[in-house]
C-alpha positions as CSV (number, residue, x, y, z in Angstrom):
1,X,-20.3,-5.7,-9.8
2,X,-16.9,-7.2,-10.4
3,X,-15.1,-9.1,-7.7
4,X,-12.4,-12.0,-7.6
5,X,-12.0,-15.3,-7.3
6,X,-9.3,-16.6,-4.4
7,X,-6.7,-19.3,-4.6
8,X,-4.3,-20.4,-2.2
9,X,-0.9,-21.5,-3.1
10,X,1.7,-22.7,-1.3
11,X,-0.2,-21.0,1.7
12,X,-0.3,-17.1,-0.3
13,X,-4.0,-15.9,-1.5
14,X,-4.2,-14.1,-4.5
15,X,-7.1,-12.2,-5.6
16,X,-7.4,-11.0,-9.2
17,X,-9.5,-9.3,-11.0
18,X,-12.1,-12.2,-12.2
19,X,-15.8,-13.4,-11.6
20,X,-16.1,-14.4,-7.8
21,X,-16.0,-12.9,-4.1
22,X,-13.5,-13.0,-1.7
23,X,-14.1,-12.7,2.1
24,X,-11.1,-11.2,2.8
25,X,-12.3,-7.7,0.1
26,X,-14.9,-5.3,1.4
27,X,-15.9,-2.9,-1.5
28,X,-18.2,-0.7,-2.5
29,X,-19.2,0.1,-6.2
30,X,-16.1,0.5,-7.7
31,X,-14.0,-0.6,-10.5
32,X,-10.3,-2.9,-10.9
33,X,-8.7,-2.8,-13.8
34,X,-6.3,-5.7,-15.3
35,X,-3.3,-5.3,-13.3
36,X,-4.9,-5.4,-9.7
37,X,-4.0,-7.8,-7.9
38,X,-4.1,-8.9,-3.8
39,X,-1.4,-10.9,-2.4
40,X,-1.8,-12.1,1.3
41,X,1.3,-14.3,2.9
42,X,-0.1,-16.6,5.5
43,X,-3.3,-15.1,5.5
44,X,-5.8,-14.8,8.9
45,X,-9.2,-16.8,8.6
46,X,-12.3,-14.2,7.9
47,X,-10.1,-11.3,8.3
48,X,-10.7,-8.7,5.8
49,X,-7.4,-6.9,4.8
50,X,-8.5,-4.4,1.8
51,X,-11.7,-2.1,2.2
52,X,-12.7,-0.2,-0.8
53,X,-15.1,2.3,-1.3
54,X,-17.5,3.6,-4.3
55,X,-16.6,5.0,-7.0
56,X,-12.7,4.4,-6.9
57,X,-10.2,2.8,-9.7
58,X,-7.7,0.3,-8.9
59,X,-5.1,-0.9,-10.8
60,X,-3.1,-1.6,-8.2
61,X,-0.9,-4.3,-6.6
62,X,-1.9,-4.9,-2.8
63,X,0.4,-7.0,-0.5
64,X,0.5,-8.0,2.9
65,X,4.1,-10.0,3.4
66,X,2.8,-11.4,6.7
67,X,-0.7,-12.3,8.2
68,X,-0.9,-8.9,9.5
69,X,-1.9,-5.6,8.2
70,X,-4.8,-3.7,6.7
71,X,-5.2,-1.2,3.8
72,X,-8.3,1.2,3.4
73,X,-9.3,3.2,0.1
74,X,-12.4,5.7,0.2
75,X,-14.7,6.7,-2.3
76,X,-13.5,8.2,-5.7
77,X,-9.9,7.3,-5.8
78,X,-8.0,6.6,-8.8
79,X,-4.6,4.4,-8.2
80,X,-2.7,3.4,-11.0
81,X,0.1,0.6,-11.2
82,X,1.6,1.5,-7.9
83,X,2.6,-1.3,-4.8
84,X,1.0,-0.7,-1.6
85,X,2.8,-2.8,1.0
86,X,1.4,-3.4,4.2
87,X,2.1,-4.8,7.5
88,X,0.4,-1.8,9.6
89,X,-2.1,0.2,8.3
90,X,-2.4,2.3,5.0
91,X,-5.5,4.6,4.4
92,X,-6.6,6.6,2.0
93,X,-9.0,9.4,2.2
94,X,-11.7,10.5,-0.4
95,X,-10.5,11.7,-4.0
96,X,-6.8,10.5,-4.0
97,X,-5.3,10.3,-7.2
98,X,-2.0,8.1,-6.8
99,X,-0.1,8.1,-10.4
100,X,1.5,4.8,-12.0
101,X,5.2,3.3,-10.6
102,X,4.5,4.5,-6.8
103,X,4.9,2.7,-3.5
104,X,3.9,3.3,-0.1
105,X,5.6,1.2,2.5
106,X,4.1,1.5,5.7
107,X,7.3,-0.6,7.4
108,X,11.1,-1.1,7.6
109,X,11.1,-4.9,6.2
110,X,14.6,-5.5,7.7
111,X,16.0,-5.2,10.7
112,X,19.1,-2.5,11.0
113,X,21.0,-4.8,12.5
114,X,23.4,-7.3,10.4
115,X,23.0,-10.4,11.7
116,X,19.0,-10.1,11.5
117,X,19.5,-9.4,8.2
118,X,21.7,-12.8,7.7
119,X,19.1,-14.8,9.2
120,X,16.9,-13.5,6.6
121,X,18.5,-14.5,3.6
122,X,19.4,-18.1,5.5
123,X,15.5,-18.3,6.2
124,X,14.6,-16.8,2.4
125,X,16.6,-19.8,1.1
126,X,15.5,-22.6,3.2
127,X,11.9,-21.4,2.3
128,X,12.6,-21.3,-1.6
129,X,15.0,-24.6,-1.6
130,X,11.3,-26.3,-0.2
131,X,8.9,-25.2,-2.3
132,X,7.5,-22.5,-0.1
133,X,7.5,-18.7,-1.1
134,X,10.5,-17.4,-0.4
135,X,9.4,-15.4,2.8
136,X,6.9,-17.8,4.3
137,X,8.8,-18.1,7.4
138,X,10.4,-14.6,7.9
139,X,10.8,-13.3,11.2
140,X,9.4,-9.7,11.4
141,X,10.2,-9.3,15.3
142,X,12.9,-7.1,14.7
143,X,11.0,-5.3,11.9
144,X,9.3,-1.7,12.6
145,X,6.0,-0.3,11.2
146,X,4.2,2.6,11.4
147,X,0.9,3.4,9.1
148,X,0.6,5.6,6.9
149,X,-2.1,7.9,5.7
150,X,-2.9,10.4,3.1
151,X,-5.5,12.8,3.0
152,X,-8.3,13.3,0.9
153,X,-7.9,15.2,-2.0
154,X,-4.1,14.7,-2.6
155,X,-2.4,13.8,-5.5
156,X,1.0,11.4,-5.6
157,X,2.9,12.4,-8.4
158,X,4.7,9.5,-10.8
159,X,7.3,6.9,-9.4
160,X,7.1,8.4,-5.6
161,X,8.0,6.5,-2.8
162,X,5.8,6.8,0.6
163,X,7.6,4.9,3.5
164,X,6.3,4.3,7.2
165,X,4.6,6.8,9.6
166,X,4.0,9.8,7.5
167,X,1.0,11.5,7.0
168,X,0.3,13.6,3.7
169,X,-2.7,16.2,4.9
170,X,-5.4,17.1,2.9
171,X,-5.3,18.4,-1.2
172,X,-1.0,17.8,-0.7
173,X,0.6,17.5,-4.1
174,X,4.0,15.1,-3.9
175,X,6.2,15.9,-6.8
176,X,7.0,12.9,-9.5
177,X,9.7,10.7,-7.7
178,X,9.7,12.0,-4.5
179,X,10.6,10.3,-1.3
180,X,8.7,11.0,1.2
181,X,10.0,10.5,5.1
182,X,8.1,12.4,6.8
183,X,4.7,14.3,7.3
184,X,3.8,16.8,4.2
185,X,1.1,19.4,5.6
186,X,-2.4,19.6,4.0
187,X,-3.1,22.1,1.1
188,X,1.0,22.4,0.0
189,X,3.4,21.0,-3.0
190,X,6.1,19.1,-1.8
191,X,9.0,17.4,-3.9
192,X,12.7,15.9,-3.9
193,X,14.7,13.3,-1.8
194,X,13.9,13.4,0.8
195,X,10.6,15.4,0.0
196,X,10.1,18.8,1.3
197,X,7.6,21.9,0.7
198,X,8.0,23.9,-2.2
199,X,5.0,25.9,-1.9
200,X,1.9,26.4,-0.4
201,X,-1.4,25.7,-2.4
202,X,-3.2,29.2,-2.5
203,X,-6.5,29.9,-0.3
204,X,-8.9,29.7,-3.4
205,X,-7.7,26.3,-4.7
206,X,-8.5,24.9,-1.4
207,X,-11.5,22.6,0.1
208,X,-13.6,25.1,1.8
């Protein structure tokens, strides 16, 4: 079974896709290909931050910006070289196919207010000018989140964007670069920017 070996540096794990384990991974018998990879900023003691199930292919990059956070794959999903960023919760049903270039966002990572945004950069330097990552020390109090979660059976198109608090239902098809804002119903095609639904999957292509 492959796993991964774990390194701290400057205070982020990283996981990759070597000989090893990592307490922080629950998986089942699946598969990660070269460009997996887990990133944890100030990460929690024995908390476990990605579950995987069987049967699934990652190739992935999985990062959690703050100690906080949780992302969960079921069995038999493919996800190419997309980012899945999380400070909530992201979860993926059974038989998701994600294509390469997406990203699913499951919070706001700035405030809408200026002056937050200021003291990020001002705290983004201090970090950097000391040898920390650049974010070590970012405040995320004035940051939302909301998870996300997408239904088994659905397929994200190429280069789409998935940002907090939607839900895509069951066997939903997002269109190649879509942006998707807000909940997509199960068993439709939905596209554009923001994404909406084109068209409703027919009765016989459907999970039964």
């Amino acid at each position: 079974m492959i796993g991964f070996i774990v390194r701290k540096v400057k205070g982020i794990l990283l996981a990759r896709h070597i000989s090893g384990a990592s307490k922080y991974i629950i998986r089942g018998n699946s598969h990660f290909f070269e460009s997996f990879r887990l990133t944890v900023i100030k990460p929690v003691q024995d908390k476990i931050y990605l579950k995987v199930g069987d049967d699934c292919i990652l190739d992935c990059k999985v990062l959690f910006e703050s100690g906080t956070g949780e992302v969960i794959i079921g069995n038999r999903c493919y996800i190419g070289t997309s980012s899945i960023i999380s400070r909530n919760k992201i979860e993926f049903g059974n038989d998701v196919m994600v294509a390469m270039g997406s990203v699913f966002y499951d919070h706001d990572s700035h405030s809408i207010n200026y002056l937050n945004r200021e003291d990020d950069i001002t705290r983004q330097l201090e970090d950097h000018r000391s040898g920390k990552f650049f974010i070590e020390n970012k405040s995320w109090n004035n940051v939302t989140s909301s998870p996300i979660k997408i239904g088994n059976n659905a397929w994200i198109g190429i280069n789409c964007i998935i940002l907090k608090g939607v839900t895509i239902g069951e066997g939903a098809i997002i269109g190649a670069g879509s942006v998707v804002t807000r909940d997509i119903p199960a068993w439709t095609v939905a596209g554009g920017n923001p994404a909406k639904v084109i068209k409703e999957i027919p009765d016989e292509r459907r999970r039964k």
